[in-house]
KETOR-339612 format. One record per residue (C-alpha): residue number from 1; residue in three letters; y, z, x. Coordinates in steps of 0.05 Angstrom, whole numbers, plus 5000, padded with zeros to 4 digits. Example, Ala and Ser with C-alpha at 12.3 -4.5 7.8 and 13.67 -1.06 7.14 Angstrom:
2
     k     r      y      z      x
     1   ALA   4910   5156   5246
     2   SER   4979   5143   5273
This chain:
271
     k     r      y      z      x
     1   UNK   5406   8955   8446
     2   UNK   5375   8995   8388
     3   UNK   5396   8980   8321
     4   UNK   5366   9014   8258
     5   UNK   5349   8988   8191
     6   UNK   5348   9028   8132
     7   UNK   5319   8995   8075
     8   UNK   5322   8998   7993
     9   UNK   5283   8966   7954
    10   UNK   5326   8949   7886
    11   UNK   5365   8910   7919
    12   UNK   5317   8863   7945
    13   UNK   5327   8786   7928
    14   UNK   5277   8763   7873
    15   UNK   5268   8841   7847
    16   UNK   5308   8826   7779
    17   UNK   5282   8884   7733
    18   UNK   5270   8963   7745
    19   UNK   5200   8947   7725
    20   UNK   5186   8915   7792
    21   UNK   5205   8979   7831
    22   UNK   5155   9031   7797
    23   UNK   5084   9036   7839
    24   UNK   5043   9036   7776
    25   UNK   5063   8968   7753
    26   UNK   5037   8904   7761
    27   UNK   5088   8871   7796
    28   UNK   5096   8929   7832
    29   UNK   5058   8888   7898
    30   UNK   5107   8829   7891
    31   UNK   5164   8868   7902
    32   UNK   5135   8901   7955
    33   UNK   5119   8826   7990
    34   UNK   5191   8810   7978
    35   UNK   5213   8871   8009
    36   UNK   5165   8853   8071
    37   UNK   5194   8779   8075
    38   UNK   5272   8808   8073
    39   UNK   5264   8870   8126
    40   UNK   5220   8822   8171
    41   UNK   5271   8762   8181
    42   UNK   5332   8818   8189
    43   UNK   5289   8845   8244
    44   UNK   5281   8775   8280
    45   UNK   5349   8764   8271
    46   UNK   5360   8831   8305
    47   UNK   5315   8811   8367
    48   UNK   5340   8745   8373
    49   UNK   5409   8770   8380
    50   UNK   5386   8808   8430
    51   UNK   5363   8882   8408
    52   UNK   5299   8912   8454
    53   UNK   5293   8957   8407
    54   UNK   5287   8967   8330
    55   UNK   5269   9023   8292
    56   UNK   5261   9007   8195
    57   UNK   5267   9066   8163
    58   UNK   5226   9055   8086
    59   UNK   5282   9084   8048
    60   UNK   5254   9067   7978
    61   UNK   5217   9128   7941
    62   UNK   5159   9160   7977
    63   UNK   5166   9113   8037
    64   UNK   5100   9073   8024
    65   UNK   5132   9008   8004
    66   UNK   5129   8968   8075
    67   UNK   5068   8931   8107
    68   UNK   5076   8960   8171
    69   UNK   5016   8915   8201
    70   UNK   5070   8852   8185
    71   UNK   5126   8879   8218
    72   UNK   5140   8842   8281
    73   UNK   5133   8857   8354
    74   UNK   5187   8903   8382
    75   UNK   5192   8938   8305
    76   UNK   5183   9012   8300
    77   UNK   5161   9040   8226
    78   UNK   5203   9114   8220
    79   UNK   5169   9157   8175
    80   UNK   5225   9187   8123
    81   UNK   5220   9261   8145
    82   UNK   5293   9309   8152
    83   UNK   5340   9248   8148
    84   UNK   5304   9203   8099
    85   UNK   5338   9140   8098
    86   UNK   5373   9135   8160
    87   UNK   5314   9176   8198
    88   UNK   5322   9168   8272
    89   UNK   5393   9164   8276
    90   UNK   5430   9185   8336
    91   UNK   5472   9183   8393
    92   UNK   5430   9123   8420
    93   UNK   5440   9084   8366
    94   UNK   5476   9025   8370
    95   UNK   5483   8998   8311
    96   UNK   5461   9019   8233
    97   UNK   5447   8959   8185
    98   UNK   5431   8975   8114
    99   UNK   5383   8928   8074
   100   UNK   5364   8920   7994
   101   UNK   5421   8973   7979
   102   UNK   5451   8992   7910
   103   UNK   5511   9020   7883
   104   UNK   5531   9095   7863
   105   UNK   5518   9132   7802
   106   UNK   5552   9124   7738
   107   UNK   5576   9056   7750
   108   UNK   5573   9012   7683
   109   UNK   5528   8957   7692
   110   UNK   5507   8956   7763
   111   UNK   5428   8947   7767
   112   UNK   5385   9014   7780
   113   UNK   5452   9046   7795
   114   UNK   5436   9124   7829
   115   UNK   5451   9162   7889
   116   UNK   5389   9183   7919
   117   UNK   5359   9203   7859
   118   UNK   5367   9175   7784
   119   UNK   5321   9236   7758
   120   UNK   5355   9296   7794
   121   UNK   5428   9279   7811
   122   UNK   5485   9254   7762
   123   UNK   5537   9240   7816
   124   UNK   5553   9265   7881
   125   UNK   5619   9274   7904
   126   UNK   5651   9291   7979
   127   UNK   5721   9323   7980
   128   UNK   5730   9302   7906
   129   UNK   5712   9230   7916
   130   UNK   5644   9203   7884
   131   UNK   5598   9165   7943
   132   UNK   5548   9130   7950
   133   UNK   5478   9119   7990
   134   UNK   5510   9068   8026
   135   UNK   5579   9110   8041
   136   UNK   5549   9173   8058
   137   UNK   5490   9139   8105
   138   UNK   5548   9094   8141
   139   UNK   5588   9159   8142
   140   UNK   5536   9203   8179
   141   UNK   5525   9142   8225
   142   UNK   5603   9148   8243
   143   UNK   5589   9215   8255
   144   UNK   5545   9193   8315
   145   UNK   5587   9145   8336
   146   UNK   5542   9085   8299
   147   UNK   5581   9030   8266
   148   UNK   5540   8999   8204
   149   UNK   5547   8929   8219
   150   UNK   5516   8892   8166
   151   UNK   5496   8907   8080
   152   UNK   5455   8867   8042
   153   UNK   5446   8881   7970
   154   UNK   5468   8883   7895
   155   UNK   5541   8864   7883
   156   UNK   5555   8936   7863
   157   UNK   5520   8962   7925
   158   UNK   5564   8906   7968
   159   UNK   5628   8920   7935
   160   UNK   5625   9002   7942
   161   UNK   5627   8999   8024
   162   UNK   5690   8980   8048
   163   UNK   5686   8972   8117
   164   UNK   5739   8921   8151
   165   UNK   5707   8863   8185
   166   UNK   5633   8878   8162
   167   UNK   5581   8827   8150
   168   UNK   5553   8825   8086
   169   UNK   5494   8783   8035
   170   UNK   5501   8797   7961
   171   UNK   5430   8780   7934
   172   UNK   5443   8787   7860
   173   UNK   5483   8792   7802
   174   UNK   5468   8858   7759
   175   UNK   5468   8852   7685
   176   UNK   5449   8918   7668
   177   UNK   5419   8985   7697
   178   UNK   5352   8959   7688
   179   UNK   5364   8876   7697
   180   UNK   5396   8837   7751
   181   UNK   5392   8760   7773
   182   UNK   5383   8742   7840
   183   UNK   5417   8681   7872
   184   UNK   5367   8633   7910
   185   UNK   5321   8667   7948
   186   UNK   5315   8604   7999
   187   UNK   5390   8607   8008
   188   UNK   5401   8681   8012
   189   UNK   5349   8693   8060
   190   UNK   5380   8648   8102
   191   UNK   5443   8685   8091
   192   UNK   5416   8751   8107
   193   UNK   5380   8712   8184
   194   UNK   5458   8685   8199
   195   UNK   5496   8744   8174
   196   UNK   5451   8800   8213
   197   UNK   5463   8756   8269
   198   UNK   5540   8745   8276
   199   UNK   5547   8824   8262
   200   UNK   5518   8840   8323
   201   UNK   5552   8778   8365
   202   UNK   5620   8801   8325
   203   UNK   5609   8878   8319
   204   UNK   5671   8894   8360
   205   UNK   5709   8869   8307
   206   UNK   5673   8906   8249
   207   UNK   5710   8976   8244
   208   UNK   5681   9042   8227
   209   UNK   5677   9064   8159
   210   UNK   5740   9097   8141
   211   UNK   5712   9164   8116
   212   UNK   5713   9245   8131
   213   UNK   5676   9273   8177
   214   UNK   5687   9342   8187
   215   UNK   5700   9402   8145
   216   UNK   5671   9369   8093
   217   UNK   5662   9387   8014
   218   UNK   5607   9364   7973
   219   UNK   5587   9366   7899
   220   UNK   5530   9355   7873
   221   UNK   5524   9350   7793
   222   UNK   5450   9350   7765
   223   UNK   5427   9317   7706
   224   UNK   5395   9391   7685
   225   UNK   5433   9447   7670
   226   UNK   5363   9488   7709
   227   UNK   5374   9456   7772
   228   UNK   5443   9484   7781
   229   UNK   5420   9555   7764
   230   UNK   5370   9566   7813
   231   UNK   5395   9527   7878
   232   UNK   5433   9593   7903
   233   UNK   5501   9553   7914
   234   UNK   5572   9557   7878
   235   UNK   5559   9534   7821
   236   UNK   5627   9491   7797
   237   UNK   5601   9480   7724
   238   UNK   5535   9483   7677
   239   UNK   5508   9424   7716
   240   UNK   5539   9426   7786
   241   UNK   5549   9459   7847
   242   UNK   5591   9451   7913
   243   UNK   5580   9478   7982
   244   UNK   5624   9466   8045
   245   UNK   5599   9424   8110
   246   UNK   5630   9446   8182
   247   UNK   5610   9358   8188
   248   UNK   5581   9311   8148
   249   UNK   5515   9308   8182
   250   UNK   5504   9377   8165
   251   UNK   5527   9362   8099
   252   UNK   5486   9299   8092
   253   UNK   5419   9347   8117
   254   UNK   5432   9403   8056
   255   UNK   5431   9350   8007
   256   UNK   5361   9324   8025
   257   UNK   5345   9391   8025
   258   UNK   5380   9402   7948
   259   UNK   5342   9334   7934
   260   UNK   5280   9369   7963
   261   UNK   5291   9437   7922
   262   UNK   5307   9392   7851
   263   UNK   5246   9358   7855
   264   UNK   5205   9424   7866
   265   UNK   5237   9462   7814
   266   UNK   5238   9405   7764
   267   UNK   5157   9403   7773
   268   UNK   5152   9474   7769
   269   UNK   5184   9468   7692
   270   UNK   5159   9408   7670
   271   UNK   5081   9421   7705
């Protein structure tokens, strides 16, 4: 059985303020500990329920957030290369579970609250609907035929992937874009052990996110006006652009590569 986890940091139990989450400050190494202590006991729980084989994807910024020398035996560090957060998903896959997640952009008071980016990207949208990380990733795994099984997360990033029958941990209360309060940690890591678990021992009754999969449209609005000149799409409006998917994997792929192309551009104006 091969499950993957993709993992976020911000929604981490015991990471309370955006603060926590930027690699130049000081608490930057506790949140990083925390995020350590969370991925490692979902990845027990994935070998004691019997997986032979379990691949963490660092989903969280550049990817460097994870002690990969504490990760335990039968646990395979992905580097984030094409796919990013869900790198190494495929066919083989048996089962996605998503870890420390978030919730979409623009939502009013939902801690660090983005999709993908919170510098580049205002909102993204497929077939008129906004999404996100957690959507769009559990989408592209339905695409392979890989049920997401299991969220953990803020209560925004819980509450915006309705999937019937899945397992879920809400590790904190958000109180603002930049604050949040996380429930006890004792308690909620215990939480996160059972719940990974019984989603695997129950995953025939979790269904597959309810979400399009082919002939796709996607729109993308950027917080700069630039951004949207220069990315040689349809442009929809000053800020965003749209461009149609034969599938959503192939959807998913062009906007890493938009993220990709934002975050060139933007350091080529601002450099």
């Amino acid at each position: 059985m091969k499950i993957l986890i993709s993992t976020d940091m911000e929604g981490i139990s015991g990471i309370d303020s955006y603060n926590q989450i930027k690699s130049n400050s000081p608490r930057y190494a506790e949140a990083c500990k925390l995020m350590d202590e969370e991925i490692n006991i979902a990845i027990k729980s994935c070998l004691s329920a019997g997986a032979d084989n379990v691949c963490v994807v660092d989903g969280h910024g550049s990817g460097n957030n994870i002690s990969r020398d504490t990760l335990p035996s039968g646990a395979h560090f992905l580097e984030k290369k094409e796919l990013r957060m869900i790198e190494g998903i495929d066919k083989d896959t048996d089962f996605l579970i998503l870890l420390g997640y978030h919730g979409r952009s623009l939502c009013h008071k939902s801690f660090t609250a983005h999709t993908y980016t919170s510098l580049f990207f205002s909102k993204v949208k497929v077939n008129g609907v906004e999404v996100s990380e957690g959507e769009l990733n559990a989408a592209v795994g339905k695409y392979f035929g890989v049920k997401t099984i299991f969220i953990s997360g803020t209560d925004k990033g819980v509450a915006e992937l309705p999937i019937n029958g899945i397992k879920s941990v809400i590790t904190k209360e958000s109180i603002s874009w930049d604050q949040a309060k996380s429930y006890n940690r004792e308690k909620t890591l215990q939480k996160i052990k059972e719940g990974v678990i019984a989603s695997i021992k129950e995953h025939e009754s979790i269904d597959f996110i309810s979400f399009p999969t082919k002939n796709v449209v996607f729109e993308v609005e950027f917080n700069f006006a630039f951004l949207a000149e220069n990315c040689k799409e349809k442009n929809i409006g000053y800020k965003t652009i749209a461009y149609n998917a034969n599938n959503i994997f192939e959807g998913y792929k062009k906007l890493m590569k938009l993220l990709s192309y934002a975050k060139n551009r933007y350091g080529e104006v601002y450099n």
